[in-house]
N, C-alpha and C positions, 0 to 999 in steps of 0.2 A: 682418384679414389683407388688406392691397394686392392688387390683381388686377390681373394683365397678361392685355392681349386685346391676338390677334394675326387684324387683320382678313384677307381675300383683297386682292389685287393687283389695282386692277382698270384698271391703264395701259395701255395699248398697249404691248404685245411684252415686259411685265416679266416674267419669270420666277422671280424671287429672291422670295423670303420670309424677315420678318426675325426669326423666331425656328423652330429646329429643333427638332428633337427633344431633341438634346443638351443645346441653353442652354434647353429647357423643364424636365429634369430637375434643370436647378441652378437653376434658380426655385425649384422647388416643392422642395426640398434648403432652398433658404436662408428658406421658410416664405411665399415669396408665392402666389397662386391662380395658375394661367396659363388661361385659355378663348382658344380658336383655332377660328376658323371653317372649318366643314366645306369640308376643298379647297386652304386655305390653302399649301401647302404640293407642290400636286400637281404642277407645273408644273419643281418641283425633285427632285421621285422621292422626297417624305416622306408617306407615307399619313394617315388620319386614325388608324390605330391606333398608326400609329411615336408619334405624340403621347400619342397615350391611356396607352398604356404607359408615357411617359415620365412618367407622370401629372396629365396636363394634361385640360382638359375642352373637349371636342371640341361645339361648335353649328352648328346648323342656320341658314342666313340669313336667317333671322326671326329667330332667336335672338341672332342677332348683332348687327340692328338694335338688339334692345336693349340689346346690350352698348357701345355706341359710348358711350350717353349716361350708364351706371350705372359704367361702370371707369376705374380710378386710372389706369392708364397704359397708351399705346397708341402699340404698335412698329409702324413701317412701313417700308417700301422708299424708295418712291418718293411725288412729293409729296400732300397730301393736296389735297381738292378744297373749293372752299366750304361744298356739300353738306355731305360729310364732315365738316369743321370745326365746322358748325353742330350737331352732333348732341354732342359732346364738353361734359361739363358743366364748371360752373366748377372751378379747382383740379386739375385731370386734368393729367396730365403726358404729351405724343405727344414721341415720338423718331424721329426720321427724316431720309432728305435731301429735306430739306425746299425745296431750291431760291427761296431766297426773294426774289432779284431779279424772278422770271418770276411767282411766285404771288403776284402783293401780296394781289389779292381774298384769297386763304385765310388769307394772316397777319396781315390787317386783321381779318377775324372771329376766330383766334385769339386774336387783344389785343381786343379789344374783349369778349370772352366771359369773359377772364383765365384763359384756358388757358394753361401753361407749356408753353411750346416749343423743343427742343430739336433743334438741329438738325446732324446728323453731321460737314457739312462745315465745321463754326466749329471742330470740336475742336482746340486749340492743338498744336501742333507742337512738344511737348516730351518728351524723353526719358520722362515720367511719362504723357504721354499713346499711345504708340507700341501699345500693345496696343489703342487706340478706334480708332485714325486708319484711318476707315471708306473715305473717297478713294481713302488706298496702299493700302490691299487689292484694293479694286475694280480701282485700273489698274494693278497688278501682272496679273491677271487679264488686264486689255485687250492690255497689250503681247503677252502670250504668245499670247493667241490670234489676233490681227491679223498675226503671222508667219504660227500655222498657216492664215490663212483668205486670206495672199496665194499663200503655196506651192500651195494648192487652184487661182487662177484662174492663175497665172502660169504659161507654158505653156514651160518650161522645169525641169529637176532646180535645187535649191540647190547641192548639193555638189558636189566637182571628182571626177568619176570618170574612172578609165583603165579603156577596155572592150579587146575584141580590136576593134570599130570604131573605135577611136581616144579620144582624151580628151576629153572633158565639161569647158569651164571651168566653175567656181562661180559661180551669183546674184551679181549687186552689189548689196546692199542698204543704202541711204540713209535714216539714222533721224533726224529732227529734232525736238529737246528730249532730253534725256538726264535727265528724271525717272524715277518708279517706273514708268510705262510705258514710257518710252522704254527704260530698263537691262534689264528682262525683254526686251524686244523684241531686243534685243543679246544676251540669253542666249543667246536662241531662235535667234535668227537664228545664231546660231554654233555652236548643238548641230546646227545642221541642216546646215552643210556652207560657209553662205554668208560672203562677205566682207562685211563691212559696215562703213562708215563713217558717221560722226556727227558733227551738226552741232546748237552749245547756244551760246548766248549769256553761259555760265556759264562760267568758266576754270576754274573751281572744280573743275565732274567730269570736266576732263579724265583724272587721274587713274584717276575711277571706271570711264571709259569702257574705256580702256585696259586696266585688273586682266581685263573682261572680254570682252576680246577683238578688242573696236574699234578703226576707226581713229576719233582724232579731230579735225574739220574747221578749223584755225584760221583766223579773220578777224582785220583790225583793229577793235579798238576804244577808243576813248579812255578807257573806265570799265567797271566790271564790269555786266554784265544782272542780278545776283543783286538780285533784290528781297527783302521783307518776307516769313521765315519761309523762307526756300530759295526759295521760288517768283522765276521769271521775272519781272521787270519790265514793263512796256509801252515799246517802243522808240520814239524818236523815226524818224519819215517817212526821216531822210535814215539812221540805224541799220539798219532796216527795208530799205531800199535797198542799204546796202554788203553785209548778211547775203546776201539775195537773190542777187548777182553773188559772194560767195565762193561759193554753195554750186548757181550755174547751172548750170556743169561738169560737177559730181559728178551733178547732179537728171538733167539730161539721158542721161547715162549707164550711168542705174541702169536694173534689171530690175526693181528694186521699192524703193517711197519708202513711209514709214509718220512720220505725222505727230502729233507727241500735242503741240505749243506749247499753252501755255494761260497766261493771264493772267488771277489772280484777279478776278472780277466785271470783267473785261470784253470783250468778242467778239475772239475770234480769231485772231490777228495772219493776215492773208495771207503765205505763206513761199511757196505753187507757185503762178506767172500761168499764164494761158490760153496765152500765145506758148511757155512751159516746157513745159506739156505735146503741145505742139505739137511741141516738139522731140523728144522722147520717143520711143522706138522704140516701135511699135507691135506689143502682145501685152505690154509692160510691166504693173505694177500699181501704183495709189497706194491706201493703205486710210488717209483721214482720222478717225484717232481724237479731232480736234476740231470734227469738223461740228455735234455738236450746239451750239455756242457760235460758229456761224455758220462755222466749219472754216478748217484750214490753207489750200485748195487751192479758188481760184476757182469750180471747174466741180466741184467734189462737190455733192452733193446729201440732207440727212438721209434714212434710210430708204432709199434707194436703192442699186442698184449701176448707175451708167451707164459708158457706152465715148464715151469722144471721141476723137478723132486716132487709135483704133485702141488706146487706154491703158484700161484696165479701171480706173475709181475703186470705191474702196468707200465709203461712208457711214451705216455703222451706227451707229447715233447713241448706243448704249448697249452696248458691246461686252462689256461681261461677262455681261449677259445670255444670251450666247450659249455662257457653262457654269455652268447656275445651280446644280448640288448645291455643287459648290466654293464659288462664290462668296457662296451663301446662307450655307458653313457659315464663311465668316471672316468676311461681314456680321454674322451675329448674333452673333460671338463679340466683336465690337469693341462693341457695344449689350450683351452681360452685361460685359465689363470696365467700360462707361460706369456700368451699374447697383450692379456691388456695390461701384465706388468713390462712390460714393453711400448704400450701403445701412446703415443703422446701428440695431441692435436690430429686425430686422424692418422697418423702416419706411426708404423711401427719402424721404433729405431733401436741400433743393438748398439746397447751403451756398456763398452765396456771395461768400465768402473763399477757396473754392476755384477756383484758375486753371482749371481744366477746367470746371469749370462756370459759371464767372461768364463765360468766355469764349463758349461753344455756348449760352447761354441766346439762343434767339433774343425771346422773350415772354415777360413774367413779371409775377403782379400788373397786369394790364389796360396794359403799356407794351411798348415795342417798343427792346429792349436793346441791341440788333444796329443800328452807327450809320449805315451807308450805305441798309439797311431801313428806319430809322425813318426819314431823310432822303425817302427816294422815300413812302412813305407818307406825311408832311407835304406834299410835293411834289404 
């Protein structure tokens, strides 16, 4: 019988845990062991008995050191550490966001130990994989709660009210990229009262943007930004330039700017300069949901919330963190759909022939699968 161990988190400011209660009882349902260590789960409001009931077997952190080195397969959050990694015997299968540009040390020991590793954010972007794809869960998450956590400092209502004092105009709020964060964020921002307009280097959502509720920001461009899988491209310097000056305007006269650009495996595009926020009325808000990849917006700061010019940024570097029951429970539901399209007679095998797995295998058999990872690790 395969055993899932589901160690504690033990990141700075993570809160999610990658298996609940729920995906523990369709483990132990589809015949594999699940041990979770005492706590795992606390930080998201799942006790050790929500597990135990769900019939899982709850350890003690001694108990769980030795589970690192004795279990098939081991679910995580966030990335794992050398430490960690060192402890994983051969043949063991870890699933997680594994971030594997920033951890080489831990996926050099991975391959080298010939641990399989499997990591969330390889999953292919195909209609067959939409119930794993661990990313849009997550910044579905971010976009929504980066509305509610600028409405909190921005020191105005969203919505357009008529009092007997007179009328309230609504927030102007400025969402840049029109991904799975940026669309929830346009939800949001429009169940709340605010206007919001959007700016994407995609032509593609304008559509989408529009169905919900946005405005959307057109520039020139000589060719579409849709890169590889949906995702943004990297824009060229003078691209990057003409986006900047369509969407100065709009930046300058927002109440609040929320920035989710992202560009597979590589830092950040800058979208807001220092002289922008300078313009910015002061008591505005910017919440960079890409600080941690070095961020939209000049003067954010990971971890941080600072005020320059009088603009409140945010820079929480992991934004769904900051509603882990939810977020834990469609993390780990995208990890049991990873599993039981895996799982055959009992035994999880990595067949790959399969596009979902040949894709996310980041390690496998003592090599490093994943070609920009094995590149920097050669490197």
């Amino acid at each position: 019988m395969p055993q899932v161990f589901v160690p504690r988190e033990i990141a700075d400011g993570e809160t999610r845990v990658a298996c609940t209660p729920e995906t523990a009882k369709r483990y132990v349902k589809e015949g594999l062991e699940v041990v979770v260590e005492s706590g795992a789960g606390k930080h998201a409001h799942f006790t050790d008995q929500h597990y135990q009931d769900a019939g899982a077997k709850v350890v003690s952190a001694a108990e769980a050191e030795a589970a690192w080195g004795a279990t098939d397969i081991v679910l995580r959050v966030s990335p794992i550490t050398p430490d960690e990694a060192a402890k994983l015997k051969e043949g063991s299968l870890l699933i997680g966001l594994l971030s594997p540009h920033k951890n080489l040390d831990s996926i050099r020991i991975l391959r080298d130990r010939k641990v399989n590793a499997i990591a969330m954010e390889l999953i292919p972007r195909i209609s067959r994989a939409q119930s794993m794809d661990a990313l849009s869960s997550q910044a579905s998450i971010a976009g929504y709660k980066a509305v509610l956590m600028a409405a909190t400092h921005l020191d105005k209502y969203f919505p357009l009210l008529m009092t007997a004092a007179g009328t309230i105009q609504p927030a102007k709020i400025v969402i840049m990229g029109a991904g799975v964060a940026g669309l929830q964020a346009i939800a949001t921002g429009r169940r709340l009262g605010a206007v919001v307009e959007v700016s994407d280097i995609r032509p593609a959502v304008k559509e989408q943007v529009e169905s919900l509720g946005g405005r959307f920001i057109d520039f020139p461009m000589d060719e579409s930004g849709e890169g590889e899988g949906g995702y943004a491209r990297e824009l060229t310097p003078e691209q990057l330039k003409a986006q900047q000056e369509a969407v100065r305007k709009k930046v300058v006269a927002a109440d609040v700017v929320i920035t989710t650009a992202l560009v597979p495996g590589r830092p950040a595009p800058k979208l807001i300069t220092k002289d922008m926020v300078e313009e910015m009325r002061e008591g505005a808000v910017i919440v960079d949901l890409a600080v941690e990849q070095g961020g939209n917006c000049e003067l954010s700061r990971s971890g941080e919330t600072v005020t320059e010019y009088g603009v409140t940024i945010i820079g929480h570097p992991n934004m769904a963190t900051a509603t882990p029951a939810d977020a834990s429970l469609l993390y780990s539901r995208n990890i049991q759909a990873l599993i039981l399209n895996m799982l055959s007679e009992g035994e999880v095998v990595l067949d790959l022939e399969d596009e979902i797995t040949n894709d996310a295998l980041l390690t496998h058999n003592g090599e490093a699968r994943h070609g920009s990872t094995a590149e920097a690790l050669h490197a």
